[in-house]
C-alpha positions as CSV (number, residue, x, y, z in Angstrom):
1,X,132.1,120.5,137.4
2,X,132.0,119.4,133.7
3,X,133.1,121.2,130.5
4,X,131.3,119.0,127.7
5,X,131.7,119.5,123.9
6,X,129.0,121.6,122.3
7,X,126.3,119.3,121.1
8,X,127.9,115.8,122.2
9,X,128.5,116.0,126.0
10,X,126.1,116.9,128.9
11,X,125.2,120.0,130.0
12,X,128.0,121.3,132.7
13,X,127.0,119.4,136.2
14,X,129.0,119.7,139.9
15,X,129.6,117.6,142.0
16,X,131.0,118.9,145.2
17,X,133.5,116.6,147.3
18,X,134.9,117.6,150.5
19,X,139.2,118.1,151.1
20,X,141.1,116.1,153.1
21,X,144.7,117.3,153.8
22,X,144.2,120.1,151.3
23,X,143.0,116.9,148.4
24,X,139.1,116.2,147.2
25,X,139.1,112.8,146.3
26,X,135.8,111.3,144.3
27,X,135.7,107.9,143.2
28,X,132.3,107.5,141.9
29,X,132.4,110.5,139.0
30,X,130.5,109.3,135.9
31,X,128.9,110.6,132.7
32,X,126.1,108.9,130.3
33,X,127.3,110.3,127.0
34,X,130.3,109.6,125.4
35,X,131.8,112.2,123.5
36,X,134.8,113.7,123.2
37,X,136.8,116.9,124.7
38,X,135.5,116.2,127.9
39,X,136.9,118.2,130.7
40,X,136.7,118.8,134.2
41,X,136.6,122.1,136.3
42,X,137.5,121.7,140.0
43,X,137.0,125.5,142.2
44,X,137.0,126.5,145.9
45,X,136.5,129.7,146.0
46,X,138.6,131.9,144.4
47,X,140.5,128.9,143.4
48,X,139.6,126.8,139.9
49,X,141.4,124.7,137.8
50,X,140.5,123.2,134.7
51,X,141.9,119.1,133.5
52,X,142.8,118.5,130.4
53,X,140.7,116.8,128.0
54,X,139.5,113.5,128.1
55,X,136.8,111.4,126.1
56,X,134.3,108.9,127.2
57,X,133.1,106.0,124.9
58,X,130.2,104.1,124.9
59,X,129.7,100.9,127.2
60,X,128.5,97.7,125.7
61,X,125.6,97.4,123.4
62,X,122.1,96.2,125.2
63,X,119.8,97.6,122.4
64,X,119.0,98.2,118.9
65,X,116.7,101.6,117.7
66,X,115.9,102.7,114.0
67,X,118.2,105.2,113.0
68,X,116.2,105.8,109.9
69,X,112.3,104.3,109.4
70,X,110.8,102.6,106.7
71,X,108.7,104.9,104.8
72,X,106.0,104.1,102.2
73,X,106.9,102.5,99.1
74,X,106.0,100.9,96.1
75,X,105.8,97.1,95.6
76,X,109.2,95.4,94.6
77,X,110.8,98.5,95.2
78,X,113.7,98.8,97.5
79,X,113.0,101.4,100.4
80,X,114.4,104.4,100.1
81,X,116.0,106.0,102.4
82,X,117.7,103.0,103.2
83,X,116.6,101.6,106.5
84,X,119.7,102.1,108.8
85,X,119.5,100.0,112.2
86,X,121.4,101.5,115.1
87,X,123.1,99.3,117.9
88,X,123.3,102.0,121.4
89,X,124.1,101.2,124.6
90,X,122.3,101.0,128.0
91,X,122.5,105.1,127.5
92,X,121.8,105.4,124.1
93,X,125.3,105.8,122.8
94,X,125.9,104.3,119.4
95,X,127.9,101.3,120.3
96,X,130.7,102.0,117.9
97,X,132.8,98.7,118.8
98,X,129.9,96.0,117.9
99,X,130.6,94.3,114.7
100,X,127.4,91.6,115.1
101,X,125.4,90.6,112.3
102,X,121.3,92.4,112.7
103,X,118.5,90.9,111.0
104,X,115.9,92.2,110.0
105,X,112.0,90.4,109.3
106,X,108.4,91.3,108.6
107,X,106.6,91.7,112.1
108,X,103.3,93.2,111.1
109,X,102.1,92.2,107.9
110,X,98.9,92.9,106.8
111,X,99.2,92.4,103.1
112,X,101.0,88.7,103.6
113,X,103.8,90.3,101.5
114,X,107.2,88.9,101.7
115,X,110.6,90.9,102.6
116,X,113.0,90.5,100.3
117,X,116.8,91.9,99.8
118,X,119.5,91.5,102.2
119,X,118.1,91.4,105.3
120,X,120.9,90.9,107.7
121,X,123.9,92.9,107.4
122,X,127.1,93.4,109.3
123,X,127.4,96.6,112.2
124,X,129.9,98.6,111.2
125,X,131.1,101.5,113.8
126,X,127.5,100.8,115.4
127,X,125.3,101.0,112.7
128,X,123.7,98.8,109.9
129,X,122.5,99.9,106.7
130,X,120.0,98.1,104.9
131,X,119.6,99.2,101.1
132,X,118.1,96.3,99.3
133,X,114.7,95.7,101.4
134,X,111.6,95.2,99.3
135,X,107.7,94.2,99.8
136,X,106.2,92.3,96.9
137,X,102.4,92.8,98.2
138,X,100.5,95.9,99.1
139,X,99.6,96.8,102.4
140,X,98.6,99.3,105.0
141,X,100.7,99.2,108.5
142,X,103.7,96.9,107.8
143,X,106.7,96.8,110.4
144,X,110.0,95.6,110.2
145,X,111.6,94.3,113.5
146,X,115.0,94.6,114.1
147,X,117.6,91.7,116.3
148,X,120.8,91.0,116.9
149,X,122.3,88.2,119.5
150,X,122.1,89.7,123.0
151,X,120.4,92.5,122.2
152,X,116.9,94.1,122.8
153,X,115.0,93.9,119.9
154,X,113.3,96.5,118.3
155,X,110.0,97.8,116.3
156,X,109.9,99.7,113.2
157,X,107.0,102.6,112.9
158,X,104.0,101.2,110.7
159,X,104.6,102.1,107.0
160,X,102.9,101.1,103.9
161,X,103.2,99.7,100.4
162,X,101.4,100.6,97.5
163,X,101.0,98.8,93.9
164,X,104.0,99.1,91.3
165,X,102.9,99.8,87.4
166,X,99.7,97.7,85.8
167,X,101.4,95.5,83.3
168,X,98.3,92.9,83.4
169,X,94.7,92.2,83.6
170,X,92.7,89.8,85.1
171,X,88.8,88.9,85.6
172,X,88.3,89.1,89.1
173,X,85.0,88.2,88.8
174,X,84.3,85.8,86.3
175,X,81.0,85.5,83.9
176,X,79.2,82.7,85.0
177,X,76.3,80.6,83.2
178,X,73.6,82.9,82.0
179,X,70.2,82.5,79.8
180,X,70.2,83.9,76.0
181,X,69.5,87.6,76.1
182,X,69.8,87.9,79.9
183,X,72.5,90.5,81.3
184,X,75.1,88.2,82.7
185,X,75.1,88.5,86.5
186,X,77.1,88.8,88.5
187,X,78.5,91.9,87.0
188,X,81.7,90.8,85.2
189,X,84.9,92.4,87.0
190,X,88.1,92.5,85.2
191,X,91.6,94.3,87.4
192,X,94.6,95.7,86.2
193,X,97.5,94.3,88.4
194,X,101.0,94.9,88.7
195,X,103.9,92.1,88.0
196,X,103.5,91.5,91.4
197,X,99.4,90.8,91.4
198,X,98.6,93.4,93.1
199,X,95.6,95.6,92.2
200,X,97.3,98.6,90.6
201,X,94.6,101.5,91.6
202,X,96.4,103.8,89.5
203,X,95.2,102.6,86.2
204,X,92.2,104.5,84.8
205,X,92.6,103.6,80.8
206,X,89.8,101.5,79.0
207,X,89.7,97.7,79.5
208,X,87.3,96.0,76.5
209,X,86.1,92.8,76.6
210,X,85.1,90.1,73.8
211,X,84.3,86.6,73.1
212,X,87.2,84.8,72.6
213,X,87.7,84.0,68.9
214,X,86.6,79.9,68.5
215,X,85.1,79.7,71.9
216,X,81.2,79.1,72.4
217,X,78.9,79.3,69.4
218,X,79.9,80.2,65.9
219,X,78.5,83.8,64.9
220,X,77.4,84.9,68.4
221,X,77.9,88.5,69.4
222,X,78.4,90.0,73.0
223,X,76.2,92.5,73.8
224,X,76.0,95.3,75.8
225,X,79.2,97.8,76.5
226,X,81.9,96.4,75.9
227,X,84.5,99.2,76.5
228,X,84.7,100.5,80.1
229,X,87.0,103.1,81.8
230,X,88.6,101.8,85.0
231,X,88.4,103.1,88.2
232,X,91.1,102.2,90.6
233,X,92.4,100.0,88.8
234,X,88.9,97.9,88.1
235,X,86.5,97.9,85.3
236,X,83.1,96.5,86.1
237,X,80.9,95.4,82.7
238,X,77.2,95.1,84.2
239,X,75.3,95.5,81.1
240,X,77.0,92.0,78.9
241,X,74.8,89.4,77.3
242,X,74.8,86.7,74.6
243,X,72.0,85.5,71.8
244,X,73.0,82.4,71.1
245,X,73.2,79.5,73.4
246,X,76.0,77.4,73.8
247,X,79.2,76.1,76.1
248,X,82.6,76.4,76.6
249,X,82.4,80.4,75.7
250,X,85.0,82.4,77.4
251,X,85.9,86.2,77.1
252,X,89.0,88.1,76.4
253,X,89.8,91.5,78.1
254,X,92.6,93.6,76.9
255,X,93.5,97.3,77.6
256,X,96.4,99.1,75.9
257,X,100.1,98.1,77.1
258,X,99.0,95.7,79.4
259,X,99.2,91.9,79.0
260,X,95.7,90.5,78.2
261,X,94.0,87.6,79.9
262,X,91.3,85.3,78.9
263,X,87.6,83.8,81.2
264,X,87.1,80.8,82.8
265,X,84.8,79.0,80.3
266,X,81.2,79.4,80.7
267,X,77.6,78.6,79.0
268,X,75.0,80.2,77.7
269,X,71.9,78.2,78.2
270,X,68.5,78.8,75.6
271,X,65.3,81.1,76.7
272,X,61.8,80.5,77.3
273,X,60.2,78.8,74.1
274,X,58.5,81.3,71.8
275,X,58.0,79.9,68.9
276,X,58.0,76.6,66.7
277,X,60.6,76.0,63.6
278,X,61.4,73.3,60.9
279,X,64.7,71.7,61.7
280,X,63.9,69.3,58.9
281,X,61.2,70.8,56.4
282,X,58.9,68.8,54.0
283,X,60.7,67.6,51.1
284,X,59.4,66.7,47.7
285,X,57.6,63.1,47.4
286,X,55.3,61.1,45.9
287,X,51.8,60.7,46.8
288,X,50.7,58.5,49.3
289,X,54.5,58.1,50.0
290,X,56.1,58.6,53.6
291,X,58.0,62.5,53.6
292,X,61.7,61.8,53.5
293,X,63.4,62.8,55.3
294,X,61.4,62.6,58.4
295,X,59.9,66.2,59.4
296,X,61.1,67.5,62.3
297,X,59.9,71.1,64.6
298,X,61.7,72.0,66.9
299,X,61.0,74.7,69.7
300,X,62.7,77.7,70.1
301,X,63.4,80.7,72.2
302,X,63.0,84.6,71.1
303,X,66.1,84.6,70.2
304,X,66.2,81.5,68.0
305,X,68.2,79.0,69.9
306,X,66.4,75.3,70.3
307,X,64.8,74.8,73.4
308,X,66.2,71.4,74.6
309,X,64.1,71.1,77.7
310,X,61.3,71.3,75.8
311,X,58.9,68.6,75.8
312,X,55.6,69.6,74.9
313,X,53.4,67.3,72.1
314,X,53.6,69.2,68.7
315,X,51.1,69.0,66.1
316,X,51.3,69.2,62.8
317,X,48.8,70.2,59.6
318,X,48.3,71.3,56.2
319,X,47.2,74.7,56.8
320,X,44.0,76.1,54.4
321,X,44.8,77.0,51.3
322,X,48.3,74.7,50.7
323,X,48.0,72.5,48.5
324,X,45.5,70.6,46.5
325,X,42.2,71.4,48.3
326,X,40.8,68.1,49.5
327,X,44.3,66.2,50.2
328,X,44.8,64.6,53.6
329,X,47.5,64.2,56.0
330,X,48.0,60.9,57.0
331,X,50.1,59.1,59.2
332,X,51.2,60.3,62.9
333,X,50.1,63.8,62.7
334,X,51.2,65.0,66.6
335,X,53.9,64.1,68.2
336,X,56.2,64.9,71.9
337,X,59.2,66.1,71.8
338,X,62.5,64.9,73.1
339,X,65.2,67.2,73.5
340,X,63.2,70.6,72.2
341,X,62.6,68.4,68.6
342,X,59.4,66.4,68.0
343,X,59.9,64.2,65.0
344,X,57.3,63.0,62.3
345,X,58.4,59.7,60.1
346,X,55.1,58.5,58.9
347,X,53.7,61.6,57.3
348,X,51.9,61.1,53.6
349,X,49.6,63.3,51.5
C-alpha cells in the first residue's frame, strides 16, 4: 500500500504481489502525482512494514494550463491578477524542471484590439508569470492562448475589456448639408472616447456644441439645444438648425475636461423664395436719365438669404402714390433673373 503526504500525494492504494522464497517482488509500482514524503506499507497478515520516505517528481512537460485567467479589465490597463501560465505534465504535475520560453497572443478578438506588454516570458520552476498584458480596444469575449515549443497549447476563458477614462470627443455622426431653418438631419452625434478611441460609456456630463468661430457665414446663429447630457458616453443633438445660408460651416463640441473636436465642413443651402428685395435700390438721378447704379431685386427665402436658383422674370413699377403723379417708367421694366438677382440698367423717370 501507499502512505501519501496530506494534500500532495494519492489517496493510500494496494497493490498485492504474491512471495516467492519468503520475497514479493513488483516491478511495475507507479504513482501519477509527484509529491513528497511518499511511503510504502508492505503487510501479510499480522506482518507490516512501513519504507522510508521517498518523493516522486513530475515527468516531462506535454502541456500548458492557465494557472490564473484573464479577468475583465479596462483598456490599456495591465491585467490584474497577473495572468500566470502553468507548464504540467502528462498527469498534471507542474513541470518544475522546464525553463522554455511561453508566449502568449490574442486568439479571440472581437474588438480587433491589440495585446500589448511582454508577452513571452521565461518558465521558471514550471510556471510563467505574465504582469504587463494589456488590450487597447474594448470588447466582449477576448481569449489569450498560451504555447510553448513541444507543448499542447492552451485556451484562456473569454474575458472582457471595457473603456479607460473619456479624455476626448468626437462627432460620430457628422452634420451634413441642410436648407435654412430646416433641423439638420441626420441627428448630429458627438462621443466621448478614451485615449485609446474607444467609446467611454461612462461619461454622462454635458457635451455643447457651436459654430465654429470664422467658419460659414458671418453673424449666423445655431439653433435649437445646444447643450445636451450624455448617455453612455454619446450625446445626440436632433433639434440643430441654421438661418443663414452659406459653406464651409463646421461645429465645435466641447464638454468639460475633455479635449474638444471640431465638424467636417458643411453648407447650409437658402429656402423656398418668399419674398422679393433690393440688392441695389434706386438712387438719386436726373430726369430722363438712366438709374445708376443699375437696380437690382433679388429673391429671397423667409429667412432672408438670396435665392440663387431662382429664375423667375421680375417686374418692376412705380407703385401709386410715389412720386410725381403722372411720371413714367421707361426703359426695361421686367426682367429674368440669373442667379436669384434680376437686374434693371435702362430704367428712367
Amino acid at each position: 500500500g501507499t502512505e501519501a503526504t496530506p494534500g500532495v500525494g494519492p489517496p493510500p492504494a494496494t497493490t498485492r504481489v504474491a512471495a516467492a522464497g519468503g520475497v514479493a517482488t513488483s516491478s511495475t509500482l507507479s504513482t501519477d502525482k509527484s509529491g513528497t514524503g511518499y511511503r510504502l506499507v508492505a503487510s501479510s497478515g499480522s506482518l507490516n512494514r512501513t519504507s522510508g520516505t521517498f518523493n516522486i517528481t513530475p515527468a516531462a512537460a506535454t502541456q500548458l494550463a492557465f494557472a490564473t485567467q484573464p479577468v475583465t479589465t479596462r483598456a490599456g490597463t495591465a491585467i490584474s491578477p497577473a495572468v500566470r501560465v502553468a507548464v504540467l505534465d502528462a498527469f498534471g504535475n507542474m513541470a518544475t524542471t522546464f525553463a522554455g520560453a511561453v508566449t502568449v497572443t490574442l486568439e479571440a478578438n472581437p474588438g480587433s484590439g491589440t495585446l500589448s506588454g511582454s508577452t513571452t516570458v521565461v518558465a521558471a520552476s514550471g510556471t510563467t508569470t505574465f504582469s504587463t498584458l494589456s488590450i487597447d480596444k474594448i470588447g466582449s469575449g477576448y481569449t489569450l492562448r498560451a504555447a510553448a515549443s513541444g507543448l499542447t497549447p492552451v485556451t484562456s476563458s473569454p474575458f472582457d475589456i471595457t473603456p479607460a477614462t473619456a479624455t476626448q470627443l468626437a462627432f460620430t455622426v457628422q452634420p451634413g448639408t441642410t436648407t435654412a431653418g430646416a433641423t439638420i438631419a441626420p441627428a448630429i452625434q458627438v462621443t466621448a472616447r478614451d485615449v485609446f478611441g474607444n467609446t467611454a460609456t461612462g461619461f454622462v456630463g454635458n457635451v455643447t456644441v457651436q459654430i465654429t468661430a470664422g467658419s460659414g457665414t458671418a453673424g449666423a446663429t445655431l439653433a435649437g439645444t445646444r447643450v445636451v447630457g450624455a448617455v453612455g458616453g454619446i450625446a445626440n443633438f436632433s433639434t440643430l438648425s441654421i438661418g443663414k445660408s452659406g459653406i464651409d460651416y463646421t461645429l465645435t463640441a466641447t464638454a468639460s475636461g475633455l479635449v474638444g473636436t471640431v465638424s467636417a465642413a458643411f453648407t447650409i443651402f437658402p429656402g423656398t423664395p418668399t419674398q422679393l428685395a433690393f440688392t441695389v435700390p434706386p438712387g438719386n438721378a436726373i430726369a430722363g436719365a438712366s438709374l445708376a447704379p443699375a437696380v437690382q431685386v433679388g429673391a429671397r427665402d423667409a429667412f432672408g438669404n438670396l435665392v440663387t436658383s431662382f429664375t423667375g422674370a421680375v417686374a418692376v413699377a412705380i407703385p401709386p402714390g410715389a412720386g410725381t403723379p403722372g411720371a413714367t417708367l421707361a426703359g426695361t421694366t421686367t426682367g429674368t433673373a440669373d442667379l436669384g438677382v434680376a437686374a434693371f440698367s435702362t430704367l428712367s423717370i
